[in-house]
ROMI-584285 format. One line per field, with one value per residue (C-alpha): x, y, z; residue in one letter. Coordinates in nm, 3 decimals. Layout:
N
u	(X,...)
v	(Y,...)
w	(Z,...)
resn	(A,...)
//
This chain:
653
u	(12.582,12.745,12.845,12.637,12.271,12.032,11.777,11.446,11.349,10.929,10.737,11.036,10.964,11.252,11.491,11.710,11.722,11.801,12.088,12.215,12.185,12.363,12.707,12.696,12.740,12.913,13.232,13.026,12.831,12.526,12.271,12.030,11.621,11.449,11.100,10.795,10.436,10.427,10.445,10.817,10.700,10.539,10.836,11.078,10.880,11.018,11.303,11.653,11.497,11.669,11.977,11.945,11.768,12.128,12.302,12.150,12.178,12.569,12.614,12.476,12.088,11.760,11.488,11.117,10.841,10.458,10.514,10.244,10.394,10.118,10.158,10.496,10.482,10.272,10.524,10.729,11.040,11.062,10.977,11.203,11.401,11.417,11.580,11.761,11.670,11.311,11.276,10.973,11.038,10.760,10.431,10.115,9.806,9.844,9.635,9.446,9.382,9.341,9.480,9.271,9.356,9.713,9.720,9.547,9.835,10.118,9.922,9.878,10.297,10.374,10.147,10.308,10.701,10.697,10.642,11.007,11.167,11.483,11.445,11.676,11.516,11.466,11.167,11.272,10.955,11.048,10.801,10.771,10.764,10.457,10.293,10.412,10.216,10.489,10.674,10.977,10.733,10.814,10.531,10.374,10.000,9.699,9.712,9.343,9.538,9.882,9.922,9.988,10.253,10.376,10.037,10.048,10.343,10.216,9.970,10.214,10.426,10.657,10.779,10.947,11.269,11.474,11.348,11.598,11.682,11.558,11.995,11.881,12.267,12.372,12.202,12.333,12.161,11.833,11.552,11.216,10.922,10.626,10.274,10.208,10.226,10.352,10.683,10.546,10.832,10.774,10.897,11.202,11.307,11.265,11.127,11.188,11.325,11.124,11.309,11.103,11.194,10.985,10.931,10.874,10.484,10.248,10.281,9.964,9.965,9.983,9.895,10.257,10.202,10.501,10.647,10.791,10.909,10.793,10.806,10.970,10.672,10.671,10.377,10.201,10.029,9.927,10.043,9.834,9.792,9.866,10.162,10.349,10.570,10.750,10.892,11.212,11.312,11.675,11.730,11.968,12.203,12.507,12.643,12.334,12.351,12.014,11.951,11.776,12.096,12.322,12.108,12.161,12.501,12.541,12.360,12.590,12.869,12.815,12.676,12.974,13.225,13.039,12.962,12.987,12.775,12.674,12.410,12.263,12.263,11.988,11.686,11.375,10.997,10.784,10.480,10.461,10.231,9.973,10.165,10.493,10.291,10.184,10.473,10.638,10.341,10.508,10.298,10.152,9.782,9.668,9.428,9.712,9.822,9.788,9.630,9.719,9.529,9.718,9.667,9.883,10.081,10.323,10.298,10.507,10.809,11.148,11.218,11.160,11.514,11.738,11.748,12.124,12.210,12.043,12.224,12.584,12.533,12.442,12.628,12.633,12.784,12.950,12.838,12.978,12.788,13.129,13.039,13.245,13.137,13.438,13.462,13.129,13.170,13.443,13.229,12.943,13.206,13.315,12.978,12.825,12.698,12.546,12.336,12.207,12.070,11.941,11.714,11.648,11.529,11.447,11.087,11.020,11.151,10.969,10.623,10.318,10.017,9.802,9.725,9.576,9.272,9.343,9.365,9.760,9.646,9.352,9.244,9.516,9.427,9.580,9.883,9.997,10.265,10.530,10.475,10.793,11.093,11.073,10.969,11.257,11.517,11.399,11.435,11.786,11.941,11.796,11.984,12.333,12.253,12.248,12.528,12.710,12.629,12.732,13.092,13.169,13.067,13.272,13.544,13.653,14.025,14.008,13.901,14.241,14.216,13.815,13.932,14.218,13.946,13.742,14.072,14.141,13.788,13.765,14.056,14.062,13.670,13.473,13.407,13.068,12.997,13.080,13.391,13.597,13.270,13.208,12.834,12.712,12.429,12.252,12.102,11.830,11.681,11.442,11.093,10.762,10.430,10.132,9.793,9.770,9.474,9.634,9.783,10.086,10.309,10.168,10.379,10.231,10.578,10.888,11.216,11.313,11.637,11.639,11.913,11.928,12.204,12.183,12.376,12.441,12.202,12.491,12.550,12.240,12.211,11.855,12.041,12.404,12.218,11.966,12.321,12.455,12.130,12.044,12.441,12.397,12.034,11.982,12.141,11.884,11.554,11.575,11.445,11.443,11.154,11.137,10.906,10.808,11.063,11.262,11.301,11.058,11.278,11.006,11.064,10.809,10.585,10.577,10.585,10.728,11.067,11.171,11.178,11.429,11.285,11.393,11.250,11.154,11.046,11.428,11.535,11.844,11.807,12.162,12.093,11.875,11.770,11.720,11.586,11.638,11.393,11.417,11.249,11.485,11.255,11.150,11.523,11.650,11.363,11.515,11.899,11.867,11.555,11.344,10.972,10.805,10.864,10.717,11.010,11.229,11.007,11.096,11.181,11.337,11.720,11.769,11.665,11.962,12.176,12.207,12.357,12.597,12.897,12.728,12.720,12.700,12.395,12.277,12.346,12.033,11.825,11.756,11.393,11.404,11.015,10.929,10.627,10.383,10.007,9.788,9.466,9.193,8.815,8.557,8.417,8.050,7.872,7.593,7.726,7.556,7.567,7.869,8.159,8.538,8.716,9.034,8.963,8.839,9.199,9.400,9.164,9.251,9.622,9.612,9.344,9.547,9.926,9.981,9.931,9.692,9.855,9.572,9.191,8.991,8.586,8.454,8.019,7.850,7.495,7.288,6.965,6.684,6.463,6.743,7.023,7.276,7.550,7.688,8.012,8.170,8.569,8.795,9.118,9.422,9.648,9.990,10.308,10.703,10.812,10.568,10.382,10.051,9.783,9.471,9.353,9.532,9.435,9.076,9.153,9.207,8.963,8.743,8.879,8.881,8.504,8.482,8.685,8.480,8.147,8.322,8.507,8.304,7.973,7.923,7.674,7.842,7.658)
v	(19.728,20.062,20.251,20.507,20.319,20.251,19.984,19.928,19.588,19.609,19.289,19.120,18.877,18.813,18.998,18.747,18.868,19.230,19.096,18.891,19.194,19.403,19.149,19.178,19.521,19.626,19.697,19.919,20.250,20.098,20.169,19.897,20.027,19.691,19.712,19.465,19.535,19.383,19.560,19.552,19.306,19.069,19.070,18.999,18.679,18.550,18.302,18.498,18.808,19.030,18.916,19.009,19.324,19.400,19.303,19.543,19.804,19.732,19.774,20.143,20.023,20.105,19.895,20.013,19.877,19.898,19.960,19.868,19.838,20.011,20.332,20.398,20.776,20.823,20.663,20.934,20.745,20.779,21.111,21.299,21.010,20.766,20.462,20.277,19.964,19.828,19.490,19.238,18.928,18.647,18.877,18.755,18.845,18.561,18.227,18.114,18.443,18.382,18.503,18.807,18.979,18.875,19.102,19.363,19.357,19.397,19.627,19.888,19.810,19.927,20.237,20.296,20.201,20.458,20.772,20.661,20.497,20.686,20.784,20.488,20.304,19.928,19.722,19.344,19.101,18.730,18.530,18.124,17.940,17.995,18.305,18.571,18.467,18.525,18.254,18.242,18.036,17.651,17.494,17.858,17.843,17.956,18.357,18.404,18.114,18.361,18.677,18.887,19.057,19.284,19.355,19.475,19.648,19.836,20.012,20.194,20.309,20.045,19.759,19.418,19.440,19.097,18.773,18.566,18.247,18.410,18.368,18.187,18.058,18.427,18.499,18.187,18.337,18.373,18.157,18.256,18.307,18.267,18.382,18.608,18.569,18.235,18.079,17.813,17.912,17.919,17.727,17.883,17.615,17.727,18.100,18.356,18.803,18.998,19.366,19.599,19.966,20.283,20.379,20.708,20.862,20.869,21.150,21.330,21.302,21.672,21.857,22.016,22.294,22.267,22.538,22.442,22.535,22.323,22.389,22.717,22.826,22.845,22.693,22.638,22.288,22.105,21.720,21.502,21.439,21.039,21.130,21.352,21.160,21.029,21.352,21.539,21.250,21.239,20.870,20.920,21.199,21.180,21.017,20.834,20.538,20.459,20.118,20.246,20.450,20.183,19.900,20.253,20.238,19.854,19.825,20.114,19.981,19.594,19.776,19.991,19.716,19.684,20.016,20.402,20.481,20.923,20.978,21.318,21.537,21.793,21.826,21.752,21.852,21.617,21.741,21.724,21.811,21.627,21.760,21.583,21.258,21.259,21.356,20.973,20.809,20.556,20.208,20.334,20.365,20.698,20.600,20.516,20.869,21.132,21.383,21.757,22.079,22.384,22.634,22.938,22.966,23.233,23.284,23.578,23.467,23.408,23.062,23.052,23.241,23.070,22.749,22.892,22.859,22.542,22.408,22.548,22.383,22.039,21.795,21.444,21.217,20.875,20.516,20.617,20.954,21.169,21.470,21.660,21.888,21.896,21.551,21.513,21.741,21.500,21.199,21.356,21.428,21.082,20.973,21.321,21.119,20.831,21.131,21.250,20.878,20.863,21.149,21.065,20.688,20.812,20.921,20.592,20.426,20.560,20.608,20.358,20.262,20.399,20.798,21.065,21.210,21.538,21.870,22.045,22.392,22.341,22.356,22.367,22.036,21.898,21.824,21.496,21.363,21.223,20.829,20.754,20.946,20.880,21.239,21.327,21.120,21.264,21.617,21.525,21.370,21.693,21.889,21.731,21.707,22.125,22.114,21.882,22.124,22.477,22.345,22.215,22.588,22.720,22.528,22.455,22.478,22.255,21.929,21.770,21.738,21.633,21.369,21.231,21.219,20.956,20.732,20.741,20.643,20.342,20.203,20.278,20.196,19.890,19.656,19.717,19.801,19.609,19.691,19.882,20.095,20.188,20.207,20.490,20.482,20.774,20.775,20.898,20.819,21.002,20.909,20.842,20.801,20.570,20.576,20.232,20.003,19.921,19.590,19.413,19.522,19.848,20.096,20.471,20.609,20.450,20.531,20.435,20.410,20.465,20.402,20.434,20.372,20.317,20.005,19.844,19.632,19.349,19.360,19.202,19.462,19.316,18.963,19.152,19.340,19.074,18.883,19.148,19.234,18.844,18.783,19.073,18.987,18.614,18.538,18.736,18.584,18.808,18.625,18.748,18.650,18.773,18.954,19.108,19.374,19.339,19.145,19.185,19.156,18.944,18.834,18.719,18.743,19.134,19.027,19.307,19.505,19.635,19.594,19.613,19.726,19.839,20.010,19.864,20.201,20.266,20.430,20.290,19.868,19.863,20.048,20.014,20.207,20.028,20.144,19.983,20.082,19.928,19.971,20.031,20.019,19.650,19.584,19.684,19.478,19.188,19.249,19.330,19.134,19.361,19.251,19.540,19.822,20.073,20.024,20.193,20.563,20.510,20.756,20.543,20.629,20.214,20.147,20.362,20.277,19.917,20.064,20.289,20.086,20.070,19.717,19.485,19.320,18.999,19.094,19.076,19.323,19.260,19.418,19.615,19.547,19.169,19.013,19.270,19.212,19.182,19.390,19.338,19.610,19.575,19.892,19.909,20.167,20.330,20.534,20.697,20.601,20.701,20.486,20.549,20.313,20.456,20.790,20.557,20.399,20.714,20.854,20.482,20.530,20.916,20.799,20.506,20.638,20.387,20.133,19.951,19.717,19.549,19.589,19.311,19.379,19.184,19.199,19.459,19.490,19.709,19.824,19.745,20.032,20.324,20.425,20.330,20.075,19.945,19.803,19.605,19.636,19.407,19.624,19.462,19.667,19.613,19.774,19.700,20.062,20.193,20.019,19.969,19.877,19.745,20.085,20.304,20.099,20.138,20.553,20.494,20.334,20.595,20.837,20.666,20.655,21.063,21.141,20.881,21.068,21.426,21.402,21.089,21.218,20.799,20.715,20.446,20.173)
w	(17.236,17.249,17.534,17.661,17.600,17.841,17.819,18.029,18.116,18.188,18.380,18.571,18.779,19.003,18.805,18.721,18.372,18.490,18.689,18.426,18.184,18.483,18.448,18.122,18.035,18.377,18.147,17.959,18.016,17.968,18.239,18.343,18.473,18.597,18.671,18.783,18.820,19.182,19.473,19.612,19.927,19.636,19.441,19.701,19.753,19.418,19.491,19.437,19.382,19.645,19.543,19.184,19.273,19.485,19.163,18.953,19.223,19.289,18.883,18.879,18.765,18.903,19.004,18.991,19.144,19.071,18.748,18.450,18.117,17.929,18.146,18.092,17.994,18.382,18.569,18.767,18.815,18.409,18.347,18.099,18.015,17.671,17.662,17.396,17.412,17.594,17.694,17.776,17.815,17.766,17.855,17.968,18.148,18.423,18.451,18.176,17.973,17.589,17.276,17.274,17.591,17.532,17.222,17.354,17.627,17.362,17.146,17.516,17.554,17.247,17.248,17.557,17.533,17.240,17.458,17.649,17.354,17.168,16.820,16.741,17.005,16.970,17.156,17.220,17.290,17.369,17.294,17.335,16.995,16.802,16.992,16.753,16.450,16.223,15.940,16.196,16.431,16.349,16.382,16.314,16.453,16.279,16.248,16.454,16.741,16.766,16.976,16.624,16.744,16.395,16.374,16.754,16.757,16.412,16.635,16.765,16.456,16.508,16.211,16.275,16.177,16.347,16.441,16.629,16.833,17.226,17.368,17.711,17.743,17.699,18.026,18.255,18.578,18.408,18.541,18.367,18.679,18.428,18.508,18.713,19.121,18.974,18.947,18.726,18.432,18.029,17.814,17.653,17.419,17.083,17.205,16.991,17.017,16.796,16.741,16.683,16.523,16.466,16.111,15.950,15.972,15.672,15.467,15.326,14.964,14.814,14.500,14.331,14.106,13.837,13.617,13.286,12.975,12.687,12.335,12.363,12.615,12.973,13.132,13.469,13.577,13.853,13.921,14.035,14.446,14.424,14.164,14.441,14.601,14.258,14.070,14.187,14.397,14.215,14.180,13.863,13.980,13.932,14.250,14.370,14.507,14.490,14.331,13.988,13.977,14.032,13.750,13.515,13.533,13.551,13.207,13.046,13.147,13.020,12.711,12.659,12.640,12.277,12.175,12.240,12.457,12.556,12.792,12.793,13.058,13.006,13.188,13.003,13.096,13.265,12.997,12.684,12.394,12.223,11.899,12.044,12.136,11.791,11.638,11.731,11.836,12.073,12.174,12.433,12.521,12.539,12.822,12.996,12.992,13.237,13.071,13.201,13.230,13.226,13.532,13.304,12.979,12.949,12.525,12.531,12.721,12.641,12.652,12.268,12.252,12.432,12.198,12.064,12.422,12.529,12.188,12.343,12.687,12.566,12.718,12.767,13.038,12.989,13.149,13.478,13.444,13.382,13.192,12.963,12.712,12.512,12.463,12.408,12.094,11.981,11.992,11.839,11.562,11.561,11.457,11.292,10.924,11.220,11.426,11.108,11.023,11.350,11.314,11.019,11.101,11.467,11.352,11.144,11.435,11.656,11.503,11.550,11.363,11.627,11.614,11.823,11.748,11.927,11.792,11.898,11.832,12.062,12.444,12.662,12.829,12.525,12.738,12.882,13.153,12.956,12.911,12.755,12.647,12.292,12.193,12.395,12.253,11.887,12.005,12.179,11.821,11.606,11.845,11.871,11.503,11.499,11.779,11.507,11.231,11.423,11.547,11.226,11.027,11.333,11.278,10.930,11.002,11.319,11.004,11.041,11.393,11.381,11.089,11.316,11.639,11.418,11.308,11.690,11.814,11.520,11.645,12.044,12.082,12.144,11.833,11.855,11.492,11.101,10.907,11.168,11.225,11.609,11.628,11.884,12.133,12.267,12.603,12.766,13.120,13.327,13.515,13.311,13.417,13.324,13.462,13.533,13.749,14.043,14.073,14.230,13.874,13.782,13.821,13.797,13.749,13.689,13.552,13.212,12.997,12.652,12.378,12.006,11.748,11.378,11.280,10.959,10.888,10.811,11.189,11.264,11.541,11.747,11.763,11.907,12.158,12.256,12.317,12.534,12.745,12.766,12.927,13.165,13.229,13.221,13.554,13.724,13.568,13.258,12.936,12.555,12.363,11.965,11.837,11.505,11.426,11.756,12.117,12.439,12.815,13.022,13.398,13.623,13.826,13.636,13.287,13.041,13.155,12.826,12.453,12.184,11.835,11.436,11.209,10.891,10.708,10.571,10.230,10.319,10.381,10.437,10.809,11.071,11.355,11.670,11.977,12.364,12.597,12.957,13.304,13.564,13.829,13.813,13.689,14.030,14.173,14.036,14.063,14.427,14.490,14.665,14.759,14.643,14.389,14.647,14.866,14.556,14.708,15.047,15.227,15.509,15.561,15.628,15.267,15.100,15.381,15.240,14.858,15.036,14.927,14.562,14.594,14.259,14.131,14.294,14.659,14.797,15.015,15.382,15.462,15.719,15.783,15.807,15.751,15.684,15.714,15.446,15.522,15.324,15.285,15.065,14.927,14.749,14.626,14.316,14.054,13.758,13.413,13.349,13.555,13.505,13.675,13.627,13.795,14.111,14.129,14.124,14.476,14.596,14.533,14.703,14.998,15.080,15.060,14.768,15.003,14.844,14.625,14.479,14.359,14.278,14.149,14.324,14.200,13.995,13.941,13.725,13.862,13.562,13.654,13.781,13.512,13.814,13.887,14.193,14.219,14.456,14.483,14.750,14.867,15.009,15.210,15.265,15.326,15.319,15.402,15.702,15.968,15.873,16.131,16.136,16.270,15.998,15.727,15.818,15.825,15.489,15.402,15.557,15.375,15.074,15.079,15.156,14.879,14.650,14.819,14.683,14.385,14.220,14.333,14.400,14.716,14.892,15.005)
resn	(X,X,X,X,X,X,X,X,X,X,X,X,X,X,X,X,X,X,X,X,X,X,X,X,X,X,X,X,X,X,X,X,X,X,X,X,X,X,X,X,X,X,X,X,X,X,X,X,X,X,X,X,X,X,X,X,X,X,X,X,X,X,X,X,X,X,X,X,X,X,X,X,X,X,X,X,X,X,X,X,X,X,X,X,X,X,X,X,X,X,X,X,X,X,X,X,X,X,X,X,X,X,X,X,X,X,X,X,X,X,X,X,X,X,X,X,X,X,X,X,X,X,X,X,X,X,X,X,X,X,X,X,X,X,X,X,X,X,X,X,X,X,X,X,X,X,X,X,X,X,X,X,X,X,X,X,X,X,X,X,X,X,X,X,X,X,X,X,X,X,X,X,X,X,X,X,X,X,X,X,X,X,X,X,X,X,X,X,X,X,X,X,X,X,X,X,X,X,X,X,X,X,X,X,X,X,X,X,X,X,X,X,X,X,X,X,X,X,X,X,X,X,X,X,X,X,X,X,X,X,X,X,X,X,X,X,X,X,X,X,X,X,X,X,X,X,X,X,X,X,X,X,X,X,X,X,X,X,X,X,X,X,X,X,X,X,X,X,X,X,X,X,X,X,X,X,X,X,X,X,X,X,X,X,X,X,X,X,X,X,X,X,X,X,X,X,X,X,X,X,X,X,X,X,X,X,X,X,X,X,X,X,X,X,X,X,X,X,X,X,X,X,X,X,X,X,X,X,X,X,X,X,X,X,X,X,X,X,X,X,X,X,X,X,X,X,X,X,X,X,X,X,X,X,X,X,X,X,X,X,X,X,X,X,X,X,X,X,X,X,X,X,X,X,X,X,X,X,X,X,X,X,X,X,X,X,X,X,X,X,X,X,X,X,X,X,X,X,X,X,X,X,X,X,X,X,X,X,X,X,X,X,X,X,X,X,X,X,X,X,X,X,X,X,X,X,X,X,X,X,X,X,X,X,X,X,X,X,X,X,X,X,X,X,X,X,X,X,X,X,X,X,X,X,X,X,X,X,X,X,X,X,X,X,X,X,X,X,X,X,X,X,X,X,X,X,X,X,X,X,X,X,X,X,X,X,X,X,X,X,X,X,X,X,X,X,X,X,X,X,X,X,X,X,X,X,X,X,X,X,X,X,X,X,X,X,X,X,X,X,X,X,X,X,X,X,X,X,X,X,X,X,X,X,X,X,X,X,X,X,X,X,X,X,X,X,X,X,X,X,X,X,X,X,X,X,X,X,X,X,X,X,X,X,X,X,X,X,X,X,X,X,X,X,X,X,X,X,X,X,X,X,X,X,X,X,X,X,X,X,X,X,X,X,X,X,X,X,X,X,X,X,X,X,X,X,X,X,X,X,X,X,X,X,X,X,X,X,X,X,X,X,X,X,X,X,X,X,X,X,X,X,X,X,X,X,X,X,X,X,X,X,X,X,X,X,X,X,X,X,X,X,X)
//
């Protein structure tokens, strides 16, 4: 422990464990407040008690008598003061009193230890082996048989966030009094300390209204309340240390010991058009999209001029997100006859049999949150293609040194391509959303990296890169699988992480375009194994605290909430004829604070005589970055039926 921390040590019984406490920090600055809900004459009946109580008084501590434990923030002798650290050690009710009123006694602690804990704070609970209902316990009881105590303690805001061996040698002079008014002791063998932190407080999920320019015109739109939390969060700055940053730059650099790699810099719109959907109709279900309505579109603005500019100030960064424009411009002119392939093959590439039967030129809902940056990586090789085009008309004399640029990069760069050929990748990454069902793998938005070279087709370019990706991949549960016209990445228990595909539409067999899409989000879940996407949106400073150092794939993450509960509430209600189930999971995800992680239907039934459905839906709760209660979870829940009630016009049963 520091110096300068105070800890609070609540239901002593003859404050051996205070004293103890007392000799061990007396070298320290830590100030020791011992307290006992007996009377002070009761207390001192308690074999060695005034001699401990003289301890803790000789070492600068207090000792506080009459004090209850769940009435903390009334007790005079602690008003205006937090403490650090506050202890209770082995709780009960006295005599025979049952699981039941033992929880309730830790649930009214914590509610009350938070009003006088620090910020920081930590609550310790020692707790004899198997009373805490958590997998530490060995033999762990039955959870309805245990005293629940993360489920107690989550009441009061507060997570588990240590389970450890209770030290009883630490404390020498300890002897454990047991029950109350008894000095029949516990048994400490095998106890355990559950540490207990506060976590940050729900936020309320909020609608963001958005202006951007796309297409050349600025427009105004709103995004939707359960998407909130997951735009303008930053992961992939340059700098980051977030973990999707840190798989990003992992991936470039195994990649770029075999090719050139540029990554662009610019900042792309979240929408885009149904025309641009269309345009490269990417595999993607369009009821998987989240379709946009516009709130205002500015047709007579000027964003429609500045595409000389936005052309000048393209840049693009390397693997380890340096970013020069100047050599950027070089490598583009390494590779100019490659970016004009890629555009070329880009849209063959990138187009699917599937097409939208939308109208461009019509409403203005006709917009959609971008599921994929394939329309963006087409736009971003037409204009490095025009960047390509402009320096060279700009710079005819400047050929020798352009010509000797290319000899340099063939020889100095990595032998990534056929006959002395460097093959280049362009990069792309950004967040994309999908309207998914929720489920313990769907991920509404998620951040993905895209790359796209032309290769000779000699080069059997799908089985080199499958190569690469499956040696930097493999060791972490990463498996290639071949499909027609490329590779899919598959891990479990989430199934698809990323694809590698060609295009076979080519007036030129002897090239092919390929194009590497991959999902950084479950990739960090795997190379860091984390329990839970979610826990990539935390807020919580302790989650990026642990990639401060950037460290390397495979070190795993320590939680920093254990063992979670799992709440589970059925919902049922009548709808009309008309049911759309995906509009029901996107109020679940904004009622519940994406806590919900899965929904289950559960019965359905069709009335024969009324054109009305009723549907039956099973919703487990559960949370690694907030303490969620019993109590909270049912808030949700509540409100999860209101908002059904308002915006489905549903009549819950």
């Amino acid at each position: 422990m520091s110096p300068s921390r105070s800890i609070l040590l609540v239901g002593e019984g003859n404050f051996s464990y205070s004293a103890s406490m007392s000799r061990l920090y007396s070298e320290t600055e830590t100030s020791v407040t011992a307290t006992c809900l007996q009377r002070q004459e009761e207390a001192l009946r308690h074999e060695g008690a005034a001699s401990n109580i003289q301890i803790i008084k000789d070492s600068g501590g207090t000792v506080v008598f009459g004090l209850d434990c769940r009435k903390l923030g009334e007790c005079a002798s602690l008003q205006g003061r937090v403490f650090d650290r506050v202890v209770f050690n082995f709780p009960h009710c006295g005599r025979k009193s049952g699981v039941k009123k033992n929880r309730e006694l830790l649930k009214n602690f914590f509610l009350s230890c938070v009003q006088v804990l620090a910020e920081d704070g930590e609550v310790h609970v020692s707790l004899c082996n198997g009373q805490g209902g958590t997998p530490a316990d060995n033999p762990k009881r039955e959870w309805h048989n245990s005293w629940q105590v993360a489920a107690m303690a989550a009441e009061a805001n507060l997570v588990l966030t240590d389970v450890r061996p209770f030290e009883r040698e630490k404390y020498q002079s300890y002897k454990c009094t047991g029950y109350r008014s008894q000095d029949k002791g516990f048994h400490v063998e095998k106890a355990l300390l559950h540490v207990f932190t506060r976590c940050l407080p729900y936020t309320s999920a909020q609608i963001l209204k958005v202006e951007e320019v796309v297409e050349g015109e600025k427009v105004h739109y709103n995004i939707p309340a359960e998407l909130s939390d997951y735009i303008f969060r930053g992961f992939l700055c340059t700098g980051s240390v977030h973990p999707v940053r840190l798989v990003q730059d992992f991936l470039l650099e195994g990649l770029a010991k075999k090719w050139l790699i540029s990554m662009t810099t610019e900042t792309i719109p979240l929408l885009l058009t149904a025309k641009q959907l269309q345009a490269c109709c990417i595999d993607v279900d369009i009821t998987h999209c989240y379709w946009i309505h516009l709130l205002q579109k500015d047709l007579n603005c000027d964003a429609h001029t500045s595409t000389d500019k936005e052309k000048d100030q393209l840049t693009f960064s390397d693997s380890r997100g340096r970013t020069d424009a100047r050599d950027t411009l070089s490598a583009a002119c390494v590779t100019s006859d490659k970016v004009d392939r890629v555009r070329s093959k880009g849209a063959e590439s990138l187009r699917s049999a599937c097409s939208l039967d939308v109208d461009p030129e019509g409403e203005n809902c006709l917009y959609v949150l971008r599921p994929s940056l394939l329309p963006q990586m087409e736009e971003l090789v037409t204009k490095t293609d025009e960047l390509i085009n402009n320096a060279g008309s700009n710079g005819e004399n400047e050929g020798n040194n352009k010509s000797a640029e290319v000899d340099g990069h063939r020889k100095e760069g990595p032998s990534g391509g056929c006959n002395g050929v460097t093959s280049l990748l362009f990069g792309i990454s950004g967040v994309v959303f999908r309207n998914m069902s929720i489920n313990l793998w769907a991920l509404p938005a998620y951040h993905e990296l895209l790359l796209r070279g032309v290769f000779p087709a000699e080069c059997e370019p799908i089985r080199l890169l499958g190569q690469r990706l499956q040696t930097l991949l493999a060791p972490y549960g990463v498996s290639l699988v071949t499909e027609q016209g490329g590779l899919r990445l598959i891990a479990q228990p989430m199934g698809l992480i990323g694809r590698v595909s060609v295009s076979n539409e080519s007036d030129n067999i002897s090239e092919v375009s390929v194009t590497v899409s991959l999902n950084l989000d479950l990739l960090a879940v795997l190379l860091f194994s984390l329990p839970d996407w979610r826990l990539l949106w935390s807020h919580d400073p302790r989650f990026l605290k642990q990639f401060a150092l950037r460290p390397s794939p495979g070190k795993p993450f320590h939680p920093f909430s254990l063992f979670p509960e799992h709440i589970s509430f059925d919902i049922s209600f009548w709808t009309g004829p008309t049911w759309e189930e995906r509009k029901f999971h996107a109020v679940v995800r904004e009622a519940s604070h994406g806590t919900v992680e899965q929904v289950k239907l559960i019965d359905r039934f069709s009335h024969p005589d009324l054109s009305q459905t009723s549907y039956c839906y099973r919703l487990t709760y559960h949370s690694h970055t907030h303490a969620l209660s019993h109590t909270q979870a049912l808030q949700f829940h509540q409100k999860l039926e209101s908002l059904l009630s308002s915006r489905l016009q549903v009549t819950i049963r």
